[in-house]
C-alpha positions as CSV (number, residue, x, y, z in Angstrom):
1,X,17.3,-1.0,3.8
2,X,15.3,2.4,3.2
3,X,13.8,2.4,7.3
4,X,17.0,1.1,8.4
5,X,19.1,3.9,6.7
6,X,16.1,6.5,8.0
7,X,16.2,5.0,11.2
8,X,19.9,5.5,11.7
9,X,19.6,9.1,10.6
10,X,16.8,9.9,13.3
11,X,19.0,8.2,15.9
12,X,22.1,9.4,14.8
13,X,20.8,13.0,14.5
14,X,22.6,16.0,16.3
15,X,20.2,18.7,16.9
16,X,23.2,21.1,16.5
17,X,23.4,19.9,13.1
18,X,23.0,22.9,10.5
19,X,20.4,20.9,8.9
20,X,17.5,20.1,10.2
21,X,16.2,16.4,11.2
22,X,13.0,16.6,8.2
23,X,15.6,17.8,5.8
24,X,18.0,15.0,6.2
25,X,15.2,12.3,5.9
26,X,13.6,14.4,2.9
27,X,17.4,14.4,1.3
28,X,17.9,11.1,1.6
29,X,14.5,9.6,0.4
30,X,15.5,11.9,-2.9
31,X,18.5,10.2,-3.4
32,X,17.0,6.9,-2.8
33,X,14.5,7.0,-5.2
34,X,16.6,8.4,-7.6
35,X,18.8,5.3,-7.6
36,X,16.1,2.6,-7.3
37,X,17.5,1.6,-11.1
38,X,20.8,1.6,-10.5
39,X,20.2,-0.9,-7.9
40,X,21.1,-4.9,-8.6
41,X,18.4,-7.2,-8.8
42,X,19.5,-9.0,-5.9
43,X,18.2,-5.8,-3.9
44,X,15.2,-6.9,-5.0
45,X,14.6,-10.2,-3.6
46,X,12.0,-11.6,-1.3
47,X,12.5,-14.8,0.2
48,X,9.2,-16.8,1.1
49,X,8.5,-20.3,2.6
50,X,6.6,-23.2,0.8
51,X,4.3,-24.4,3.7
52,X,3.5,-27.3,1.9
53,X,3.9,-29.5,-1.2
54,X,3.4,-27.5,-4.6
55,X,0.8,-30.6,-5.1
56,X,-1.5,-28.8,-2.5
57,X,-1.3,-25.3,-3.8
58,X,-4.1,-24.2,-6.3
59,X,-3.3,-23.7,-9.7
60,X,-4.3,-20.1,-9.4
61,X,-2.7,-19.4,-6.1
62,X,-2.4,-15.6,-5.0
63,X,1.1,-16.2,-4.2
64,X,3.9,-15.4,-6.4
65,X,6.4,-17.2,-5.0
66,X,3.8,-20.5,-5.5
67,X,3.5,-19.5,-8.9
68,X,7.0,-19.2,-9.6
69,X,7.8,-23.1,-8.1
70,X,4.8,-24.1,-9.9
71,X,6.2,-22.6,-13.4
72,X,9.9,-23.1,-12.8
73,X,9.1,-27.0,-11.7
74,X,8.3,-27.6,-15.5
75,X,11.3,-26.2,-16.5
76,X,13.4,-28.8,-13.9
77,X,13.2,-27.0,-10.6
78,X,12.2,-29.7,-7.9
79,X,11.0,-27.5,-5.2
80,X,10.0,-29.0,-2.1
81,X,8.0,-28.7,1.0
82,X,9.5,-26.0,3.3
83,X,11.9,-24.7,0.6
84,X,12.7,-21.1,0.6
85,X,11.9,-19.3,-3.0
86,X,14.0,-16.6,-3.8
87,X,11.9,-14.5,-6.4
88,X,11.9,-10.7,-7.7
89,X,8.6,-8.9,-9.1
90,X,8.8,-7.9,-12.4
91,X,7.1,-5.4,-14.2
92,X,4.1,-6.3,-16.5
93,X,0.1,-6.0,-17.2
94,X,-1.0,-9.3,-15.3
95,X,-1.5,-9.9,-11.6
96,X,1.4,-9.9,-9.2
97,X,1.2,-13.2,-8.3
98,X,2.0,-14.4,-11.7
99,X,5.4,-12.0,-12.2
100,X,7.7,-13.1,-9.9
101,X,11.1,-14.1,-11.5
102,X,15.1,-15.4,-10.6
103,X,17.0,-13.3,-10.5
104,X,19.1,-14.9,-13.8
105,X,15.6,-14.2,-16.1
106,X,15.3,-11.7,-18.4
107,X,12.4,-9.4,-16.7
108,X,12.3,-5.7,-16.0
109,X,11.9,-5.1,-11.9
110,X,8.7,-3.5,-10.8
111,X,9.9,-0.4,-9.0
112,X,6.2,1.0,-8.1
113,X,5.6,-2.9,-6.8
114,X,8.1,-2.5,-4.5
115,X,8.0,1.4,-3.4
116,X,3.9,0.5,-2.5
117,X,4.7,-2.4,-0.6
118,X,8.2,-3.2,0.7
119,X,9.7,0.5,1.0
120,X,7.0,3.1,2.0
121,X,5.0,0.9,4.6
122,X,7.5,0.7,7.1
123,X,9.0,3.7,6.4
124,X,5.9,5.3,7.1
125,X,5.2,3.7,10.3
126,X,8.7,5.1,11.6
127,X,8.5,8.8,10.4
128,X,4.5,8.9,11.5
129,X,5.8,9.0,14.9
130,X,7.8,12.1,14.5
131,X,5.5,15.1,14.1
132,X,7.8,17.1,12.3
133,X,8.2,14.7,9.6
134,X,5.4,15.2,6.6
135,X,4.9,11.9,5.4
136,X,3.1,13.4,2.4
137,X,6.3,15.4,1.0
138,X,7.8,11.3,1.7
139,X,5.0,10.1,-0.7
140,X,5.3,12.5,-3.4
141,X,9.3,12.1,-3.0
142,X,7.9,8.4,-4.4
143,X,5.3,9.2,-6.5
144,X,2.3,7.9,-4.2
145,X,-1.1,10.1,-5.0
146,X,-2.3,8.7,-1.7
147,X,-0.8,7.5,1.9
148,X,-2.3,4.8,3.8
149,X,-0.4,3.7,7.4
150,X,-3.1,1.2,8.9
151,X,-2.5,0.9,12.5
152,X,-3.6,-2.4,12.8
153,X,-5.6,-5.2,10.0
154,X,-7.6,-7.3,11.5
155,X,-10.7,-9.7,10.0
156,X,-13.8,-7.9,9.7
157,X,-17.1,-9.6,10.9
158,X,-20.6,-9.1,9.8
159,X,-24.3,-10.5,11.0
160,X,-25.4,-13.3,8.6
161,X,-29.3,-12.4,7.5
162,X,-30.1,-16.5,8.3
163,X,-29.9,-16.2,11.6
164,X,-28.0,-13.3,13.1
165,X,-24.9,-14.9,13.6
166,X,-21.6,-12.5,14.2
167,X,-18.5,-13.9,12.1
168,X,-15.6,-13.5,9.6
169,X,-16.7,-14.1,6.1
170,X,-17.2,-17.6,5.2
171,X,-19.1,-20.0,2.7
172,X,-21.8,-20.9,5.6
173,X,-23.1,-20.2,8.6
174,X,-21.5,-21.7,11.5
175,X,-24.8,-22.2,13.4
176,X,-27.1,-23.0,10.1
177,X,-25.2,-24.2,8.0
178,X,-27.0,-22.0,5.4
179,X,-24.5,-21.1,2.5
180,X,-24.0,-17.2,2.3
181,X,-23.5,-15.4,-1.0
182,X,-20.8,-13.6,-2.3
183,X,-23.7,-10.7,-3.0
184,X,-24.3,-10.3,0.4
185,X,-20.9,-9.5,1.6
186,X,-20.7,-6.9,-1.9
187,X,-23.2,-5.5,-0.3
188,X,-22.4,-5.5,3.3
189,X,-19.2,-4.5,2.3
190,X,-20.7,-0.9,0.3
191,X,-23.3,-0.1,3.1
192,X,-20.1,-0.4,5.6
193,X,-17.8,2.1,3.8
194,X,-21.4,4.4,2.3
195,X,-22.1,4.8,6.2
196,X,-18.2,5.6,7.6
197,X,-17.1,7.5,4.6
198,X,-17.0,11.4,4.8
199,X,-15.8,13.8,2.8
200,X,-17.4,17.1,4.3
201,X,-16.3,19.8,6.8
202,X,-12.1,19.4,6.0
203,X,-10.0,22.0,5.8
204,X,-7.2,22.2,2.5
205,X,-4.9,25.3,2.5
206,X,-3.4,26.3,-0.7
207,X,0.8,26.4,-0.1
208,X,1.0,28.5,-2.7
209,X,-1.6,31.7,-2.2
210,X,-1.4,30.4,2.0
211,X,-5.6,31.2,1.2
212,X,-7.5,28.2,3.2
213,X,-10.9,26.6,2.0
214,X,-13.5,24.5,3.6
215,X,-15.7,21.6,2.5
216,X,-15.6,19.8,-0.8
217,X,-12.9,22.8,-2.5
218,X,-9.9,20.3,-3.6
219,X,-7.9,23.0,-5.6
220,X,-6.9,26.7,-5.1
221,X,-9.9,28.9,-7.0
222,X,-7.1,32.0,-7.8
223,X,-3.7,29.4,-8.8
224,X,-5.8,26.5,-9.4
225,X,-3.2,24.1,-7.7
226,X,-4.5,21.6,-5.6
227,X,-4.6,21.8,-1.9
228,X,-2.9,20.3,1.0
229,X,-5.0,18.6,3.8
230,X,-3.6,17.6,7.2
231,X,-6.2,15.4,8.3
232,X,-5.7,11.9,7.2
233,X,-8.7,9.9,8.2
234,X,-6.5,6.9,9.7
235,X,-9.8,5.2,10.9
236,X,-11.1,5.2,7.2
237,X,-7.7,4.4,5.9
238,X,-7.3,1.0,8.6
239,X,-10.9,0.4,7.5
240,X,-10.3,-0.2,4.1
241,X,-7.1,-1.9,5.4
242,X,-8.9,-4.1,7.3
243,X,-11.6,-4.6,4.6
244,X,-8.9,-6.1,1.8
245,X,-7.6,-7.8,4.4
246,X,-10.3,-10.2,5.0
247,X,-11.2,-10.2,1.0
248,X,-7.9,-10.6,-0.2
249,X,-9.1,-12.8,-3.0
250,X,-12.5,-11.0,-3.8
251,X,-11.7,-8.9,-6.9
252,X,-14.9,-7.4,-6.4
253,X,-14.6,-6.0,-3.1
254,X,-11.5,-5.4,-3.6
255,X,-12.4,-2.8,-6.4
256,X,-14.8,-1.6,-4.4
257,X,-12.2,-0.2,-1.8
258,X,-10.0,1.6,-4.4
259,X,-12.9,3.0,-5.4
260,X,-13.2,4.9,-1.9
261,X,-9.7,4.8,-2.3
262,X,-9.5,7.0,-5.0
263,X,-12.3,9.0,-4.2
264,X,-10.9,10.1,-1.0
265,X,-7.3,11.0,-2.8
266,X,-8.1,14.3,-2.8
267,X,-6.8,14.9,1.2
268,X,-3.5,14.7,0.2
269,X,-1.9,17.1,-1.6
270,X,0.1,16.3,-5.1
271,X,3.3,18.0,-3.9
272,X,4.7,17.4,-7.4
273,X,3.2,20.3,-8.4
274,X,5.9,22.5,-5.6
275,X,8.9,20.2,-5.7
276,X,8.9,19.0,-9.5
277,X,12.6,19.8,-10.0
278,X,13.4,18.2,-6.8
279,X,11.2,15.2,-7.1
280,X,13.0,14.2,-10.8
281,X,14.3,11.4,-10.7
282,X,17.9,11.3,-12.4
């Protein structure tokens, strides 16, 4: 509903229009957010397919609607091959897959689930087209410390040590047969990000003081705010994309990408710090 609504707005938008086509997307993201609460729960839903029986799914399976038939069956639910479960995310310490809910149960909905991955993903890949559009005044409209738009995921492939094979992750070597250990893709996986990351030679400009610093300065040295970096590093970004992609079940490696994650926050700007009256959610 959110790129729809922001998609109308940028088609719909009459450049004679006393406000301008940024504002009008900024505008409505605020009031967006700010009603994400008031919304019913049956915004919330996602509808997902069981590809096969719940007999065949493991026990621990990453996905929540799985989970939910699998738990909800005990209670009476017969769910089926190729039903569709309706389910809603709800807020909580353990792993996503294990929170999804009816709509009827008494659960609390996780906004930030749903602002990461349902809302801001596509909206991002609209308003990254338009250059006028800052999707990092979108993000901290939303509360995200860091943006991510990968371009495209795709499996990443490494050369087995046994015998120099090229291939996706996998138990054995498809030429050897040799089994290949989780180690060596933990460690594949950190020389790969150790030898793309980079942090150097980036300019951040302070919005406040307009006073522009280079290398590893991440806040202004006369306000002390932080500062704002254009450059993005989409290639990283996609990279670690790509990388969680193909481990989606590796907590490990998985870990190890918010780690570069995190370390490489820094290039975006905290515009709560500017916009913290206008940022508040009602």
């Amino acid at each position: 509903m959110l790129s729809n609504n922001v998609l109308d707005i940028i088609f719909n938008y009459n450049s004679a229009s006393d406000t301008n086509l940024p504002q009008l997307v900024y505008d409505y993201c605020i009031k967006y957010y700010n009603n994400l609460e008031n919304l019913s729960k049956n915004d919330y839903v996602i509808s997902s397919i069981l590809n096969k029986p719940i007999e065949m799914y493991d026990k621990d399976s990453q996905y929540p609607h799985v989970n939910m038939a699998i738990r909800l069956r005990k209670l009476g639910f017969n769910y089926q091959q190729n039903d569709v479960v309706n389910y809603v995310i709800g807020a909580g310490s353990g792993p996503v897959s294990r929170r999804g809910y009816l709509v009827n149960e008494d659960f609390e909905v996780d906004y930030d689930y749903y602002i990461k991955t349902q809302l801001i993903p596509p909206l991002y890949r609209i308003v990254d087209l338009i250059k006028s559009i800052r999707v990092d005044k979108i993000s901290a409209i939303f509360g995200i410390s860091t943006i991510n738009i990968p371009k495209e995921v795709s499996k990443i492939k490494f050369v087995l040590d046994c015998c120099g094979s090229y291939e996706v992750p996998t138990d054995k070597c498809s030429k050897c047969d040799k089994e290949v250990s989780e180690e060596f893709y933990k460690i594949a996986v950190q020389r790969l990000l150790h030898q793309k990351v980079n942090y150097k030679d980036h300019y951040g400009e302070c919005l406040v003081c307009n006073i522009k610093y280079s290398n590893m300065a991440t806040s202004c040295l006369k306000c002390e705010k932080n500062l704002f970096f254009n450059f993005k590093n989409k290639e990283f970004d996609t990279l670690l994309s790509n990388i969680q992609n193909t481990f989606y079940e590796n907590k490990i490696i998985n870990e190890i990408c918010d780690f570069y994650s995190e370390k490489s926050s820094y290039r975006v700007i905290n515009l709560g710090d500017y916009f913290s009256n206008e940022f508040k959610r009602k």
